[in-house]
C-alpha positions in Angstrom: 23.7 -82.5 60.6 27.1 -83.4 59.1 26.9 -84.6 55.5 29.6 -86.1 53.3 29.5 -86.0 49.4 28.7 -89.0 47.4 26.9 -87.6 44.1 25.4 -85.1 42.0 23.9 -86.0 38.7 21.9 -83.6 36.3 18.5 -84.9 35.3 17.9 -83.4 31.6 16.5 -86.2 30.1 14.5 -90.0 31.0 17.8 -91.7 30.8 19.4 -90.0 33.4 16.4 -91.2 35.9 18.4 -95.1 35.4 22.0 -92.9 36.1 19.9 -91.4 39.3 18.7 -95.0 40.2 22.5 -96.4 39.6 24.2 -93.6 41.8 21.6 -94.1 45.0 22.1 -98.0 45.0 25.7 -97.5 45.3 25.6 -95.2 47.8 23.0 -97.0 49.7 24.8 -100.4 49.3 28.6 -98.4 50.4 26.5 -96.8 53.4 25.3 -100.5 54.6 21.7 -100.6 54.0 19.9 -103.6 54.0 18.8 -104.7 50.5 15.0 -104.3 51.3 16.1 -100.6 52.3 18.3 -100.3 49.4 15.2 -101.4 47.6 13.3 -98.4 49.2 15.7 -95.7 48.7 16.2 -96.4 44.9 12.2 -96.6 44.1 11.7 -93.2 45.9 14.9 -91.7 44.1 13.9 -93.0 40.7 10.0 -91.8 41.3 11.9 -88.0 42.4 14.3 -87.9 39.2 11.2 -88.7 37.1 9.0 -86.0 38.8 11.9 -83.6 38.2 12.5 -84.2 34.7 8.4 -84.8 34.0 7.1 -81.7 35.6 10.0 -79.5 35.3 11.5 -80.5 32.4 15.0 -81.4 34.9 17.2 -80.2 37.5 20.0 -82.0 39.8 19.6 -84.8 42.4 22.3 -84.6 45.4 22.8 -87.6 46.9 25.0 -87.5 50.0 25.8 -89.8 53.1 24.5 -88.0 56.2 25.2 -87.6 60.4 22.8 -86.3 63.0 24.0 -87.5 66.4 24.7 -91.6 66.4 22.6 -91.7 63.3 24.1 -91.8 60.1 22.0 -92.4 56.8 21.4 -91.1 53.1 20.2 -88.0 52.0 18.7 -87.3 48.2 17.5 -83.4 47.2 16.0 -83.4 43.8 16.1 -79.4 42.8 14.2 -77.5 39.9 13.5 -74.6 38.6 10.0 -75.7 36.6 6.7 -74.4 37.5 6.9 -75.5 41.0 4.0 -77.2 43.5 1.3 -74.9 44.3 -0.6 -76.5 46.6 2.3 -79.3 48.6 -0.5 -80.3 50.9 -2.7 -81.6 47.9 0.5 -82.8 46.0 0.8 -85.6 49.1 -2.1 -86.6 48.9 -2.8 -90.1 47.4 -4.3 -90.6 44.4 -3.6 -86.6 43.4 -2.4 -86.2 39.9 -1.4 -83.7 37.3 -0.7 -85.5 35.0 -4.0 -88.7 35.0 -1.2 -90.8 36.6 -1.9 -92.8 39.8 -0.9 -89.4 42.0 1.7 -92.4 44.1 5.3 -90.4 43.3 5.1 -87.9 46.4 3.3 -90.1 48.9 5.0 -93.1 47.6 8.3 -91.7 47.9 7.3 -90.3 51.7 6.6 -93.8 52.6 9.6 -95.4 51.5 11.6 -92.7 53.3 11.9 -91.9 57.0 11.7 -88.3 56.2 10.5 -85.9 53.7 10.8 -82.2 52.9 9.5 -79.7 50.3 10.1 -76.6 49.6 8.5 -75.0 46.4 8.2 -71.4 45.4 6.0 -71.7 42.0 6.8 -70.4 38.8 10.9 -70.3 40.7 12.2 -73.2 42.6 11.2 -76.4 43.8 13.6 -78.7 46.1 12.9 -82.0 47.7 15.0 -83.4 50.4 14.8 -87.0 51.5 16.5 -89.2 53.6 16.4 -92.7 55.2 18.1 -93.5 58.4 20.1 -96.6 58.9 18.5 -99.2 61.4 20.7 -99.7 64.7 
C-alpha cells in the first residue's frame, strides 16, 4: 500500500481535537470524498483524537492519502504512549466504557470507516489505524 503525506498534528490538549477535525476534512475534501463520507471520516477522526488525548493524555494523528491496487482513499493512525487497551475485544464492544460515557468512540469510529486496526501493548503503546476507501 503506497501512501502519500498529508498531515501530522500533535494532540496535547482538547483544542487540538478541532485542528485534528480541520486537517481530515481537507484532506478528505482534496482526496474527492463525497460530503456524506467527508462527514464520516471527520466524526471518526475527531472521536480518535479525543480518545487519544482523554485516555492517554495525547499522542500524534497521521493523516495520509493512501493506494492499494485501483483503490485510493485516506488513512488516519492516532498513536500513544498512555496506559494502553487491555482487553481490544471488549473496547469494541458497544455500549463498553471506561470512563460512564456511551462506550460509541471505538465501534462508532469502526462503523464510519471501511477499515479498522489496533494495536495496543498496555502500559507502552497504543496505535489505531483507519481508513476509508473512495467509492468507484
Amino acid at each position: 500500500m503506497a501512501s502519500t503525506g498529508t498531515g501530522d498534528l500533535c494532540i496535547e490538549s482538547e483544542s487540538d481535537v478541532v485542528g485534528a477535525r480541520r486537517i481530515v476534512r481537507d484532506a478528505a475534501i482534496q482526496l474527492g470524498f463525497s460530503q456524506t463520507d467527508v462527514t464520516r471520516i471527520v466524526t471518526a477522526a475527531s472521536e480518535l483524537a479525543r480518545n487519544t488525548f482523554k485516555y492517554a493524555g495525547g499522542g500524534v494523528m497521521r493523516c495520509r492519502g493512501v493506494e492499494n491496487g485501483s483503490r485510493s482513499g485516506l488513512e488516519l493512525q492516532f498513536e500513544d504512549h498512555g496506559p494502553g487497551i487491555p482487553d481490544v475485544s471488549l473496547a469494541m464492544e458497544n455500549g463498553y466504557s471506561t470512563s460512564g460515557g456511551l462506550g460509541l468512540g471505538l465501534p462508532g469510529a469502526k462503523r464510519l470507516m471501511d477499515e479498522m486496526e489496533i494495536e495496543s501493548q498496555p502500559g507502552t503503546l497504543t496505535v489505531v489505524t483507519v481508513r476509508k476507501w473512495l467509492r468507484n
